[in-house]
Structures are given as C-alpha cells and as structure tokens.
N, CA and C atoms of all chains as a GROMACS GRO file, in nm:
protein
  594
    1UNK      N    1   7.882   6.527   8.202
    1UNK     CA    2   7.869   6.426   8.308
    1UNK      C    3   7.866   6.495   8.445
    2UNK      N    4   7.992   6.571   8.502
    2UNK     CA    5   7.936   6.666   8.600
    2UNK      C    6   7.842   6.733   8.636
    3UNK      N    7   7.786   6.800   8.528
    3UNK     CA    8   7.653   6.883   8.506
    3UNK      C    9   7.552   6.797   8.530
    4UNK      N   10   7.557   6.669   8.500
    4UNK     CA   11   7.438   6.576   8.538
    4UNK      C   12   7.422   6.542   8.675
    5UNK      N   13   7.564   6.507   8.741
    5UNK     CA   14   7.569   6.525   8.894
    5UNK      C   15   7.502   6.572   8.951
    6UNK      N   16   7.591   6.709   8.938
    6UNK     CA   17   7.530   6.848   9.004
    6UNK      C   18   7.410   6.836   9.010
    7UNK      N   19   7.308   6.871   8.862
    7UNK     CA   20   7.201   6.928   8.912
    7UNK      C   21   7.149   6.761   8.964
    8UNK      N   22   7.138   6.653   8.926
    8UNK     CA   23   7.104   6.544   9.010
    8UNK      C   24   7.117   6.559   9.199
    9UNK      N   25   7.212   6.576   9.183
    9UNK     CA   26   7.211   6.604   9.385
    9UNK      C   27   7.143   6.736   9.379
   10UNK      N   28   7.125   6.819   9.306
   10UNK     CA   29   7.025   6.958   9.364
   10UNK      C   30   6.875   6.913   9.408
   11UNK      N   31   6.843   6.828   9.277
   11UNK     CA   32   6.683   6.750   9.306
   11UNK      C   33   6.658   6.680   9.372
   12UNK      N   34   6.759   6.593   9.394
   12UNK     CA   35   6.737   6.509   9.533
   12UNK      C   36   6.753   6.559   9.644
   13UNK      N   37   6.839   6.715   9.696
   13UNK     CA   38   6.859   6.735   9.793
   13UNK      C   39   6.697   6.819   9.814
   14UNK      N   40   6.634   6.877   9.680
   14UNK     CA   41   6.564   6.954   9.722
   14UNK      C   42   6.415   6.813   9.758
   15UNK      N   43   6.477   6.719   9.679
   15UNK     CA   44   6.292   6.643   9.740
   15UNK      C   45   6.298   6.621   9.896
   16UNK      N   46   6.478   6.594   9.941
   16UNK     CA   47   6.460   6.547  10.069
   16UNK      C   48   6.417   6.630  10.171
   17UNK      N   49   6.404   6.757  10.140
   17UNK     CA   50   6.407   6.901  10.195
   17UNK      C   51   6.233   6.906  10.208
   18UNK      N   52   6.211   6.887  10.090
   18UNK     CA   53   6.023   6.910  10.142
   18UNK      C   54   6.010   6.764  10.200
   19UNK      N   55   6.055   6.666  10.173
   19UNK     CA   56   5.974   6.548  10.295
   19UNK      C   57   6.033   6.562  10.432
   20UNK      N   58   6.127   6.667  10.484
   20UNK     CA   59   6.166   6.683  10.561
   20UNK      C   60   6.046   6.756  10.637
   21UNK      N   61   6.024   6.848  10.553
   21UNK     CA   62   5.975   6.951  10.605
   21UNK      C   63   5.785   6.907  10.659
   22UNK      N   64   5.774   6.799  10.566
   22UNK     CA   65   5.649   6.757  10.567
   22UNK      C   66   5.633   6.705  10.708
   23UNK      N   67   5.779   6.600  10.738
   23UNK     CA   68   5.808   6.529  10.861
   23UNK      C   69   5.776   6.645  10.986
   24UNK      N   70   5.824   6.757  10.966
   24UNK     CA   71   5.837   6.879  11.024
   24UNK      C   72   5.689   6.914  11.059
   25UNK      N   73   5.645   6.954  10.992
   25UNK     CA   74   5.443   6.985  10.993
   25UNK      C   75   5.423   6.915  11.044
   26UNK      N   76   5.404   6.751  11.019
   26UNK     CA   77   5.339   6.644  11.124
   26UNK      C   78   5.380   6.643  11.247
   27UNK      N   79   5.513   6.632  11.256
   27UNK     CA   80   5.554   6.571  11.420
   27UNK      C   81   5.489   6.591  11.498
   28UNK      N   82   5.390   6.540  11.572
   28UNK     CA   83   5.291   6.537  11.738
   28UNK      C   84   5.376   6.612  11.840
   29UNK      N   85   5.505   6.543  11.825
   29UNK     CA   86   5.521   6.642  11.951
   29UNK      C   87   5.689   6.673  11.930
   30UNK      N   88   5.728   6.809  12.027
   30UNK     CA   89   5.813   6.900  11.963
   30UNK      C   90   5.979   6.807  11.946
   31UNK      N   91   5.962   6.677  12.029
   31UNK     CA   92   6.141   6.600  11.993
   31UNK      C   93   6.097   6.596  11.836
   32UNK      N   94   6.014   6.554  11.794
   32UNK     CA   95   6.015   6.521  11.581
   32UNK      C   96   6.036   6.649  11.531
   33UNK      N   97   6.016   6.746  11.612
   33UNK     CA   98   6.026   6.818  11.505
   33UNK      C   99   6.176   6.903  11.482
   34UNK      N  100   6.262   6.854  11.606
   34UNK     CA  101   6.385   6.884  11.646
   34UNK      C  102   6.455   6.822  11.566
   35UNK      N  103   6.427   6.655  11.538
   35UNK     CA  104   6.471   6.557  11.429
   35UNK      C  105   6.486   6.616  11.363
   36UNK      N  106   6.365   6.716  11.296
   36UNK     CA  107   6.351   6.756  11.117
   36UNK      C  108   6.428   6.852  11.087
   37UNK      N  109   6.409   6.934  11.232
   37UNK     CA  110   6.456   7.017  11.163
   37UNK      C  111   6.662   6.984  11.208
   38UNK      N  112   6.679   6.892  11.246
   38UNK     CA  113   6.886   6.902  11.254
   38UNK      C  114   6.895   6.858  11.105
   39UNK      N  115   6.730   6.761  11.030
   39UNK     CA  116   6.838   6.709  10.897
   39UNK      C  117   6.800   6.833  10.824
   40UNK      N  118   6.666   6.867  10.823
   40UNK     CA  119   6.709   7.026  10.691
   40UNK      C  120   6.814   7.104  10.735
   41UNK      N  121   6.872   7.130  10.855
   41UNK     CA  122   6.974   7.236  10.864
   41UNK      C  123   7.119   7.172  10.794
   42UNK      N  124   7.132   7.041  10.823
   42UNK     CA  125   7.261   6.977  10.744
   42UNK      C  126   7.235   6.979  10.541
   43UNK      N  127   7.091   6.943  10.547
   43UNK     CA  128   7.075   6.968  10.380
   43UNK      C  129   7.067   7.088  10.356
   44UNK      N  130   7.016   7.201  10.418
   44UNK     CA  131   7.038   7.337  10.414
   44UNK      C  132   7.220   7.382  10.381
   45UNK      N  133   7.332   7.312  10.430
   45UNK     CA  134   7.405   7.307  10.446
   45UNK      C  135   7.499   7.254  10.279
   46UNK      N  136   7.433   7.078  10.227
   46UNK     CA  137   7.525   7.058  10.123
   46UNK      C  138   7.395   7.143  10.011
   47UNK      N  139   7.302   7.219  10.044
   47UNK     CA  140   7.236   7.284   9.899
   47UNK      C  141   7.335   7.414   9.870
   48UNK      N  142   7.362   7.494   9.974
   48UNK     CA  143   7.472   7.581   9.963
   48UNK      C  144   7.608   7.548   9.914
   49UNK      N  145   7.652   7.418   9.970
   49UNK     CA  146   7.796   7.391   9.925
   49UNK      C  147   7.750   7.347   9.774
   50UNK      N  148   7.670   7.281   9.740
   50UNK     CA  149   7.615   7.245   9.612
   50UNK      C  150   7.641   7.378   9.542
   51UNK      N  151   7.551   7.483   9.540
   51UNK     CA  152   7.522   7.575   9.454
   51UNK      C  153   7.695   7.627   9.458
   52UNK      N  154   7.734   7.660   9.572
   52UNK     CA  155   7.884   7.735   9.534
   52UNK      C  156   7.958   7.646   9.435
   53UNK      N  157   7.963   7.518   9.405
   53UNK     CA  158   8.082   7.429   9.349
   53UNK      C  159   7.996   7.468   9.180
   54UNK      N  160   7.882   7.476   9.159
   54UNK     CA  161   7.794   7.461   9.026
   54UNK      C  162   7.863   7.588   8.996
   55UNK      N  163   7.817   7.718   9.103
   55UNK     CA  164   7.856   7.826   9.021
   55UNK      C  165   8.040   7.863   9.006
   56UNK      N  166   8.114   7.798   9.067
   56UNK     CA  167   8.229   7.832   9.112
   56UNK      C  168   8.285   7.920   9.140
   57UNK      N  169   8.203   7.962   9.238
   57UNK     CA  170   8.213   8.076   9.304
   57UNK      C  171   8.228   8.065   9.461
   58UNK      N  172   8.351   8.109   9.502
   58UNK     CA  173   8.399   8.029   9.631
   58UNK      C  174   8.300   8.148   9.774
   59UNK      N  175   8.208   8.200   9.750
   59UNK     CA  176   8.165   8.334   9.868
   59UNK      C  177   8.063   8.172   9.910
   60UNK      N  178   7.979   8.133   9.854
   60UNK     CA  179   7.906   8.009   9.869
   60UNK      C  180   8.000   7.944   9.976
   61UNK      N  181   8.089   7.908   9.992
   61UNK     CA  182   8.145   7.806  10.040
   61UNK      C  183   8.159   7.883  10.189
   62UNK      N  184   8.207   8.019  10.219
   62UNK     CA  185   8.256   8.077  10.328
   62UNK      C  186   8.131   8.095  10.412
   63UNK      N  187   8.012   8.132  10.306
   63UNK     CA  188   7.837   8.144  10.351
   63UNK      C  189   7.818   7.978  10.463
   64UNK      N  190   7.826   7.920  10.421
   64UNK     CA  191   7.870   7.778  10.430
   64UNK      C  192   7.866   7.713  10.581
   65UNK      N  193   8.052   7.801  10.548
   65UNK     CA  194   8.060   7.735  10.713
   65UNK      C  195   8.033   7.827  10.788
   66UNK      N  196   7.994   7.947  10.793
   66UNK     CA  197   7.931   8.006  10.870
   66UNK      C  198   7.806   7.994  10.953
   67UNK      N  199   7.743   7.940  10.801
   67UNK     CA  200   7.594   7.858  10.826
   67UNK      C  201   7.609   7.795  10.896
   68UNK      N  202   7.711   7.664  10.918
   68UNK     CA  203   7.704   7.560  10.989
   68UNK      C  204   7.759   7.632  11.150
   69UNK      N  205   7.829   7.694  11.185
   69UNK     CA  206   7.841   7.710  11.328
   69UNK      C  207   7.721   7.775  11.386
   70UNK      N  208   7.688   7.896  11.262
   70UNK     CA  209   7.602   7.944  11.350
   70UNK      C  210   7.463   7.884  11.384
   71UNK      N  211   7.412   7.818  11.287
   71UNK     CA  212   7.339   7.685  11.298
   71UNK      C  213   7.331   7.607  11.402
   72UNK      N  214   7.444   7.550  11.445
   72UNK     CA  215   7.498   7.490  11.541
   72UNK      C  216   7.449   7.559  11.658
   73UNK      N  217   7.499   7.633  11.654
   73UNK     CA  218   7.471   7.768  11.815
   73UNK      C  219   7.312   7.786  11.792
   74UNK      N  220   7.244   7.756  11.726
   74UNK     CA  221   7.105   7.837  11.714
   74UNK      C  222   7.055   7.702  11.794
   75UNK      N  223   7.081   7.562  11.699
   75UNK     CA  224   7.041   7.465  11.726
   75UNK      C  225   7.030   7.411  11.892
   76UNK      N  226   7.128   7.454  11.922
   76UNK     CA  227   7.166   7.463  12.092
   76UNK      C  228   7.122   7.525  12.154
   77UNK      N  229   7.042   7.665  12.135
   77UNK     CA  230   6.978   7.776  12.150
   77UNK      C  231   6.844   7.748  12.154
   78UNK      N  232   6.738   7.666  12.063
   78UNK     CA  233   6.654   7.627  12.055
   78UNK      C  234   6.618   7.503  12.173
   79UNK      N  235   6.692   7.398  12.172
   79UNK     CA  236   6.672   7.246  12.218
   79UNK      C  237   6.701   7.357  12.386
   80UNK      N  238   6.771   7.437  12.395
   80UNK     CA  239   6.805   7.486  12.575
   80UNK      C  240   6.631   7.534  12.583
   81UNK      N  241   6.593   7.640  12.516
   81UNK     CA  242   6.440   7.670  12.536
   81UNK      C  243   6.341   7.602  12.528
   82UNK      N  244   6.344   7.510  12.441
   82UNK     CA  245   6.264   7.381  12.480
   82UNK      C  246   6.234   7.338  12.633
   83UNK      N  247   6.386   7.332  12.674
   83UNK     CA  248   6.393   7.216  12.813
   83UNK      C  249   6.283   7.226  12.890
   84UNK      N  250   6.276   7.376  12.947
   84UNK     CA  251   6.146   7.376  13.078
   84UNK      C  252   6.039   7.394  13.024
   85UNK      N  253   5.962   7.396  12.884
   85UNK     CA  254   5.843   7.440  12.857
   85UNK      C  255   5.794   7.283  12.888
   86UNK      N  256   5.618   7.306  12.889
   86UNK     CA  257   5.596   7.148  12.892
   86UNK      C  258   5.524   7.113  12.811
   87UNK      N  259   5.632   7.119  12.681
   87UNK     CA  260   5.596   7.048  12.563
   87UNK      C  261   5.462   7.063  12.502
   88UNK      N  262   5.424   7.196  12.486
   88UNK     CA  263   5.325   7.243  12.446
   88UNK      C  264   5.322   7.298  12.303
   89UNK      N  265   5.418   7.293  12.217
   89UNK     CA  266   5.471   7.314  12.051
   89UNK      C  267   5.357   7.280  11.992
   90UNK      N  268   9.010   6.153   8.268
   90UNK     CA  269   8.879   6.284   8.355
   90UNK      C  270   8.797   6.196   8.409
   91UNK      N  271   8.782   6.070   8.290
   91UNK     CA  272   8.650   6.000   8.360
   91UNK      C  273   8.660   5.919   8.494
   92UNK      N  274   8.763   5.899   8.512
   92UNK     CA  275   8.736   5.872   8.644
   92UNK      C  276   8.683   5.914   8.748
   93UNK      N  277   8.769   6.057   8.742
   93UNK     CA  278   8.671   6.124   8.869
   93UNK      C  279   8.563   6.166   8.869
   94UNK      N  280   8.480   6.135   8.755
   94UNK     CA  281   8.326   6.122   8.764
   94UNK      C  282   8.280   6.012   8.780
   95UNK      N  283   8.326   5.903   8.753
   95UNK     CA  284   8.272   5.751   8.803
   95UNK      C  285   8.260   5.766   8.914
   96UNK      N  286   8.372   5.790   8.992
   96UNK     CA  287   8.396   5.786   9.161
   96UNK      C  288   8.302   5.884   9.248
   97UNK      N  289   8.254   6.018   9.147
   97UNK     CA  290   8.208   6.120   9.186
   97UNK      C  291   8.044   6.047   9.222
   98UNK      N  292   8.016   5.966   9.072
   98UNK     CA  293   7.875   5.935   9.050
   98UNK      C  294   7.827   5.837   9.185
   99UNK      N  295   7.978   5.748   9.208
   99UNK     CA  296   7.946   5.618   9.251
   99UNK      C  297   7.904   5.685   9.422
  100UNK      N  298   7.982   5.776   9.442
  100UNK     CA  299   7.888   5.877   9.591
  100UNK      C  300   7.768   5.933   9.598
  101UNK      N  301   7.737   5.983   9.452
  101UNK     CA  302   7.629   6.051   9.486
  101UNK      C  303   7.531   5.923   9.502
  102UNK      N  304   7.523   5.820   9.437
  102UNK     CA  305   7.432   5.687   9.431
  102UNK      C  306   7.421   5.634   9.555
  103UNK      N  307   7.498   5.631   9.592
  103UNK     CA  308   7.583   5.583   9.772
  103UNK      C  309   7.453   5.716   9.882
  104UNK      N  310   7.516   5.832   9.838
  104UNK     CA  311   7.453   5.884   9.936
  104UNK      C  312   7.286   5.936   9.906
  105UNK      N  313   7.226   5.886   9.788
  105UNK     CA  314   7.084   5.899   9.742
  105UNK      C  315   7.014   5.772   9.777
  106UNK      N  316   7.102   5.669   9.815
  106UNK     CA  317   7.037   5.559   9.839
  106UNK      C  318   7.005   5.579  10.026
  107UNK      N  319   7.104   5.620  10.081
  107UNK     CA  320   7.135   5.654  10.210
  107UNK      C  321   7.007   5.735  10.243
  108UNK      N  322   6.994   5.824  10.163
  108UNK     CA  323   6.900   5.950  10.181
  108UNK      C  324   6.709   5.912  10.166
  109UNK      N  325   6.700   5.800  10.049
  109UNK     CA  326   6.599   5.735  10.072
  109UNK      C  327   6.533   5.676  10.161
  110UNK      N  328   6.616   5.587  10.203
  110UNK     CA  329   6.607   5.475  10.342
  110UNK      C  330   6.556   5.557  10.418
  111UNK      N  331   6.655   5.696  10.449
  111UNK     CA  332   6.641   5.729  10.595
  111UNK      C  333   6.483   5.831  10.533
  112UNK      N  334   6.445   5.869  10.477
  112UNK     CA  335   6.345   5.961  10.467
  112UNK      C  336   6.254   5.816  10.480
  113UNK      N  337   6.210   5.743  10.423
  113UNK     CA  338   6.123   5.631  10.430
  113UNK      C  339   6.156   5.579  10.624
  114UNK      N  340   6.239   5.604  10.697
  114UNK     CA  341   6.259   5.556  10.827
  114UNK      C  342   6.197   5.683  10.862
  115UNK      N  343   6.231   5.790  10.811
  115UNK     CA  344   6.166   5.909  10.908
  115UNK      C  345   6.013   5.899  10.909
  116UNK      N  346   5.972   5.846  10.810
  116UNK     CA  347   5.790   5.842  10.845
  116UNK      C  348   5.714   5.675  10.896
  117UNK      N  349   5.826   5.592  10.872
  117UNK     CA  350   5.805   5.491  10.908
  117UNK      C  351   5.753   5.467  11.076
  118UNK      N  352   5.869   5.505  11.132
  118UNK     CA  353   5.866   5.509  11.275
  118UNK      C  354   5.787   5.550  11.371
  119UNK      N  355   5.733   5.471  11.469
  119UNK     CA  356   5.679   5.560  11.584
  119UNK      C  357   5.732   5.644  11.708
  120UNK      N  358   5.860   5.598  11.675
  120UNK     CA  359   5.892   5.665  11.799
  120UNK      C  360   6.010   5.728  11.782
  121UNK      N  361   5.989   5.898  11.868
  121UNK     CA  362   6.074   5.983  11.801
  121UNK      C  363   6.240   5.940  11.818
  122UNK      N  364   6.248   5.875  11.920
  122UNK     CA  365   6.367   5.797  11.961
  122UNK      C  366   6.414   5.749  11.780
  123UNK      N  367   6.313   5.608  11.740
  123UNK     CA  368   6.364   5.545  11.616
  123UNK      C  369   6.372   5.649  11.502
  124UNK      N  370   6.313   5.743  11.529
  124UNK     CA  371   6.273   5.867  11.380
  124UNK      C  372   6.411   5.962  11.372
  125UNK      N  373   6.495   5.968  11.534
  125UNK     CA  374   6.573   6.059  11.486
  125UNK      C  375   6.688   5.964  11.458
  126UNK      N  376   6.651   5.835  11.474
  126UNK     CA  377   6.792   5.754  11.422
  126UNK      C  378   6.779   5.755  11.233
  127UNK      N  379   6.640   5.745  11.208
  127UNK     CA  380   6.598   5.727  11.047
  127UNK      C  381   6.674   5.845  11.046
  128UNK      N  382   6.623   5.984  11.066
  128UNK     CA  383   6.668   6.120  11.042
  128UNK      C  384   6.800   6.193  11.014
  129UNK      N  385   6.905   6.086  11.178
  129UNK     CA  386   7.064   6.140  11.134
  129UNK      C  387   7.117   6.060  11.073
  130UNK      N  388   7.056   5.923  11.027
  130UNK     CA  389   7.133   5.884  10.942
  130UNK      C  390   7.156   5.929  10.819
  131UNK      N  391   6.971   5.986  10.781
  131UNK     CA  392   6.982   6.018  10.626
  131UNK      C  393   7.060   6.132  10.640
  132UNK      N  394   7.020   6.254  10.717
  132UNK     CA  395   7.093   6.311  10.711
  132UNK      C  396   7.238   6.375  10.681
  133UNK      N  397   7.301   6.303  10.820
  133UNK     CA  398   7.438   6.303  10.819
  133UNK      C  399   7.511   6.209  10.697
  134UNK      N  400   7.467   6.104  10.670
  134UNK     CA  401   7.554   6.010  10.540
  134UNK      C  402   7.505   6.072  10.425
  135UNK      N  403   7.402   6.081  10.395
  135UNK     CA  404   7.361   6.137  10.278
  135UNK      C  405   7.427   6.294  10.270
  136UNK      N  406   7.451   6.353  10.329
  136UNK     CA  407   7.541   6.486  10.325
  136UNK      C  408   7.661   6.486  10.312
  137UNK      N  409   7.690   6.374  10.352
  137UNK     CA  410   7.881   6.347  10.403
  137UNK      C  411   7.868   6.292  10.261
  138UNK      N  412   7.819   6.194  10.179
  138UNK     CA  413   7.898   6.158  10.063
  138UNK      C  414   7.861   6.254   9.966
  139UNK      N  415   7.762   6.332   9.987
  139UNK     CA  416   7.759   6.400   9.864
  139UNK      C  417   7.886   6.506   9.919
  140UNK      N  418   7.928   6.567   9.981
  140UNK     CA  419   8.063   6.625  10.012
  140UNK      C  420   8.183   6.574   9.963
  141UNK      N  421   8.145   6.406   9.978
  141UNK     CA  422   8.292   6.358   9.900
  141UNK      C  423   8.272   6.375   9.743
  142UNK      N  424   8.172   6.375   9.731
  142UNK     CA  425   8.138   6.392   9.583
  142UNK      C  426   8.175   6.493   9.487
  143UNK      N  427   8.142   6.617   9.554
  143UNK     CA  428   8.189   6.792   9.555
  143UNK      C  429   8.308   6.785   9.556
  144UNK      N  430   8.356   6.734   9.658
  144UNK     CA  431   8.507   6.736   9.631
  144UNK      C  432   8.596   6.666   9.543
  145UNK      N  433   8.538   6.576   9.495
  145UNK     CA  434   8.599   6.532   9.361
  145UNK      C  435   8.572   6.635   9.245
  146UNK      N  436   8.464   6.672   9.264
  146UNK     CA  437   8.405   6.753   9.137
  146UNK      C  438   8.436   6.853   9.162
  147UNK      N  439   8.527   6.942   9.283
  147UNK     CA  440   8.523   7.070   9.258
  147UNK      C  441   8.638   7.107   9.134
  148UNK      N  442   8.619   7.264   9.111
  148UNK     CA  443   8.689   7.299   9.009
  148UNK      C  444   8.829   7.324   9.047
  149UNK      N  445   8.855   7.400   9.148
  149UNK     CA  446   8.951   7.533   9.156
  149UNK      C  447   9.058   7.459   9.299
  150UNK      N  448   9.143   7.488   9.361
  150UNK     CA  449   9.167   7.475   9.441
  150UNK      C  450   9.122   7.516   9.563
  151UNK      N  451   9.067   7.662   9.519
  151UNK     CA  452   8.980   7.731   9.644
  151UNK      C  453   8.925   7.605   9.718
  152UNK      N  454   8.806   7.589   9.573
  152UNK     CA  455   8.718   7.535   9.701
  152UNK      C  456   8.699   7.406   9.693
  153UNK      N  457   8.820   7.358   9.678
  153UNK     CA  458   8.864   7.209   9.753
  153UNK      C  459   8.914   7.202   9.862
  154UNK      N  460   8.964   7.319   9.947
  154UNK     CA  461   9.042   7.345  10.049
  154UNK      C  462   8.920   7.385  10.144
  155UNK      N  463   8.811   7.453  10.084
  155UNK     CA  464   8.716   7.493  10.178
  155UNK      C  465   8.578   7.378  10.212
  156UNK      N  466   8.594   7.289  10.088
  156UNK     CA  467   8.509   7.187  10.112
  156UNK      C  468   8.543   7.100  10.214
  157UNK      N  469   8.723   7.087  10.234
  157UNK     CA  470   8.761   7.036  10.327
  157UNK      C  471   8.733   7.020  10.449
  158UNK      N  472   8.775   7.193  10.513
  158UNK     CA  473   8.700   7.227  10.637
  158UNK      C  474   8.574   7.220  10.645
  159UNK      N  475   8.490   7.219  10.558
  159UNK     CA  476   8.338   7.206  10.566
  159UNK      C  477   8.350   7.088  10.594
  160UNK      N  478   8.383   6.952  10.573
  160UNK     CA  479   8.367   6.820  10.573
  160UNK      C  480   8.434   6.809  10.707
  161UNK      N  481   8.506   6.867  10.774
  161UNK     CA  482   8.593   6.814  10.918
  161UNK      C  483   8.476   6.885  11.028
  162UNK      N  484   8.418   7.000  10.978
  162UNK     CA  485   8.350   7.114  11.077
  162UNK      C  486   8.212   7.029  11.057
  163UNK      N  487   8.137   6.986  10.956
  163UNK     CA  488   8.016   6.930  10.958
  163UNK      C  489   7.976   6.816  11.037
  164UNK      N  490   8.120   6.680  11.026
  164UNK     CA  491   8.111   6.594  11.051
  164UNK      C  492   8.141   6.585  11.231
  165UNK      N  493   8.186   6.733  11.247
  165UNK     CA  494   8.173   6.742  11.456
  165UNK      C  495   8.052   6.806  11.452
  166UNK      N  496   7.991   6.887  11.397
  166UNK     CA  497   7.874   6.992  11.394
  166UNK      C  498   7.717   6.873  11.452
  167UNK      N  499   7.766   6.776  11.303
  167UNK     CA  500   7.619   6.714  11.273
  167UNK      C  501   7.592   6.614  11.414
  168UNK      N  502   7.685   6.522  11.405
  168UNK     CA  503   7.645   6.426  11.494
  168UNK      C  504   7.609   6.450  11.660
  169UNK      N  505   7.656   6.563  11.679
  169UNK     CA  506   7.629   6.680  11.813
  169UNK      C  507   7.519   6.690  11.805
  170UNK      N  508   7.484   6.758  11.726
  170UNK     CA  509   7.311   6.776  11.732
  170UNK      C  510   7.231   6.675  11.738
  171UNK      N  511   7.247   6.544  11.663
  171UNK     CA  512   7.170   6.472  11.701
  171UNK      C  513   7.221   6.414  11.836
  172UNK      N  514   7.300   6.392  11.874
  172UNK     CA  515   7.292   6.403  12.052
  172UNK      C  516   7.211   6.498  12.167
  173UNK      N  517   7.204   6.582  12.097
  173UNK     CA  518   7.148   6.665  12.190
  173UNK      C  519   7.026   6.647  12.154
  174UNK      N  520   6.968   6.657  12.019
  174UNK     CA  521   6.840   6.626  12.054
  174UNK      C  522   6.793   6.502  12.149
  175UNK      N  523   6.845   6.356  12.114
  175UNK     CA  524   6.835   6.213  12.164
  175UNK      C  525   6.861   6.329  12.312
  176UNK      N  526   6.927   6.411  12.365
  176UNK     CA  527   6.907   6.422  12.527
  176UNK      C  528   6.814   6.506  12.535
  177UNK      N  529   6.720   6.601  12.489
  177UNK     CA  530   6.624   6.705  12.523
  177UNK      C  531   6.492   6.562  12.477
  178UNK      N  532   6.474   6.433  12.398
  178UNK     CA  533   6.448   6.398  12.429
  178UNK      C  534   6.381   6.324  12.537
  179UNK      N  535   6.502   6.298  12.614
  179UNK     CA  536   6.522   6.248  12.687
  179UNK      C  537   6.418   6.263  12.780
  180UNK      N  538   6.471   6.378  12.838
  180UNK     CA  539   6.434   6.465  12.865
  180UNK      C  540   6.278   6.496  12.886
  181UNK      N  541   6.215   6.492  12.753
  181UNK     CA  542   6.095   6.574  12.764
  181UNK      C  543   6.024   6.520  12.824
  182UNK      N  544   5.922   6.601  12.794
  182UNK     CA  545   5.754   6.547  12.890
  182UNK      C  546   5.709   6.390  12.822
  183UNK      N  547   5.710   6.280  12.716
  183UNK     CA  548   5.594   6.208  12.736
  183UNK      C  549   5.740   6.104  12.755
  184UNK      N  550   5.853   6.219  12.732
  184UNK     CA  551   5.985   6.004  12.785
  184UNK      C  552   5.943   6.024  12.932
  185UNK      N  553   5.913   6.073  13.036
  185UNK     CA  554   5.922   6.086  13.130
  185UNK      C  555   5.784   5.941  13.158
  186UNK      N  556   5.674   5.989  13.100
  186UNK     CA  557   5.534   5.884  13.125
  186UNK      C  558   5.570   5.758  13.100
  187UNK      N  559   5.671   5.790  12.939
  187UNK     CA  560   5.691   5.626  12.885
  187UNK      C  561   5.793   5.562  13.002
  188UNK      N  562   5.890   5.656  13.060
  188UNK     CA  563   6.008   5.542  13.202
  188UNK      C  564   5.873   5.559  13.295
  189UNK      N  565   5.844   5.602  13.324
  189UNK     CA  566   5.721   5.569  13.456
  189UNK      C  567   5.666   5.392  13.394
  190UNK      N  568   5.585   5.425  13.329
  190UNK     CA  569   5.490   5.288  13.216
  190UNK      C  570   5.592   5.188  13.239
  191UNK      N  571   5.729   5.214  13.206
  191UNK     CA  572   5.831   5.111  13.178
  191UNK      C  573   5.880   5.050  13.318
  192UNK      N  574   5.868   5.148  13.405
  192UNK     CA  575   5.933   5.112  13.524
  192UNK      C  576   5.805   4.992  13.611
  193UNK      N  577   5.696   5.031  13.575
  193UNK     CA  578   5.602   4.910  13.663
  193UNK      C  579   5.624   4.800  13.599
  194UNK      N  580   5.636   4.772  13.495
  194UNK     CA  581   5.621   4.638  13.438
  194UNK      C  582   5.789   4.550  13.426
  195UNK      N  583   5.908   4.685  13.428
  195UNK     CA  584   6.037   4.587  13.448
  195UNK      C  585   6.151   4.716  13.543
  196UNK      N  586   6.162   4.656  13.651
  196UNK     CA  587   6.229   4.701  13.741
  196UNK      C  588   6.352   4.739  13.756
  197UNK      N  589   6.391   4.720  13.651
  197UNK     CA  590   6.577   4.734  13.603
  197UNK      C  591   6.581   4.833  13.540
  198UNK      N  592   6.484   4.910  13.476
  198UNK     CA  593   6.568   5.039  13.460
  198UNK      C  594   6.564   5.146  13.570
   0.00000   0.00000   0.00000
C-alpha cells in the first residue's frame, strides 16, 4: 500500500513537472515564466523529499533543504535581474 | 498499520486533486496576475499535503524530524516567492500599459 503511494505521487509529481515546464516554454512574457518556474522549484523540492523517504535514505532529505534555501536565494537573485531589463525574455 | 495509510492516501488524493485544478488554472488564464494564483496554489498545496503524506509514511525517525523542518522552511520559503513574483510583476513593463489603460477609463486607482 505504501509502495503504491510512493510511486503514485512520483508520477503525478513528474506529470506536473512537464506541464509546468510546458507552461514555462509558452509564457509570452517573462512574469509566466517566473510563475513556472517558483512551482517546478517547490515540485523540484517534494520529488527529492519523495525519492529520500522511497529510498530511506536520509542524505535526500539534507539535499533537500538545502535545495530549498538556496533556491530561495537564486529565486530572489533572478526576479532582482529581471527588474531593470525591459522585458525582453 | 492501516491507518496510517488511509490517512496517508486520503493526502495524497487531497493534494492530486489540488495539483490538477491548479495546472488546468495555469493554462486556463490570461493573465499572469490569475496564472500565478492557478500556479501557487497548485504548487504550494499540492506540495504541502504530499509532505503531510511523507510524513506519515516515513520510515525512521531521521527523517520524520527532517521532513519536519522541511515542512516549517518550505511553507515560509514558498509563499515568499510567490510574493515576489506578484511584485516584479508588478512591476514589469506591460502592468505598467495595463495601469495607464486602467487609469483613463476609472480614476480611482
């Protein structure tokens, strides 16, 4: 029953990941594609915590939250370089 | 045992249903304003319950303790970002045309 979980949220996390990404390719202009990309970085986020709990192997989990701050900081890093361009993406 | 897979299942359903909607809102929408609301919702809920989910299902103590902090650190992480985007929005080049457009026809903003 777990095992069915698991890999159940792997496939769904991974379909949401390519229509993300699809969302990503289309967006006209660069705010959509800022959208796409904060939700793949959060599903980027439970596919890792996913895979660490399947394999039980706790390095997954520390990968993790690392991902997420530094993510965070990138994410902030990106949307600041955005600001003065004129929206030419 | 079976419980905590009922409870486990009854999240992941919770947050696959969550995750639908909002992917069907993300292409639905015209406007990036409504797209990043489709976006953090699926996002952020659909992530957050499958976390509660993991954490029912984890094995070990480890990493129930670390799913923890992942779930306290994600849930300040995520919703930040979509703020900031909604302000570089804001922000950008065509919100600027659309408050111009908006401003001739109603004077209150």
């Amino acid at each position: 029953m777990t095992n069915f979980i698991l890999s159940g949220m792997k496939y769904f996390l991974i379909v949401f990941a390519t229509i993300t990404t699809i969302r990503l390719l289309l967006g006209p202009s660069a705010s959509d594609r800022l959208v796409a990309m904060n939700v793949l970085s959060s599903i980027a986020l439970a596919l890792l915590i996913l895979w660490g709990v399947t394999t039980k192997n706790v390095l997954y989990l520390d990968v993790a939250l690392v991902y997420d701050i530094f993510g965070f900081l990138g994410f902030l890093a990106i949307t600041r370089f955005l600001k003065n361009t004129k929206d030419k993406l | 045992m079976m419980i905590k897979e009922v409870v486990a299942l009854i999240f992941f359903i919770i947050g696959s249903a969550f995750g639908i909607v909002g992917m069907i809102g993300l292409f639905r929408f015209k406007d990036p304003y409504s797209r990043l609301h489709a976006g953090s919702l699926c996002g952020t809920t659909t992530v957050f319950s499958y976390l509660i989910a993991l954490l029912i299902l984890s094995p070990s103590i480890a990493i129930t303790s670390r799913i923890v902090i992942l779930i306290i650190f994600f849930l300040i992480s995520a919703p930040t970002g979509s703020s900031i985007v909604s302000k570089f929005i804001w922000e950008s080049e065509e919100a600027e045309d659309q408050r111009r457009s908006m401003q001739k026809e109603d004077k209150s903003l």
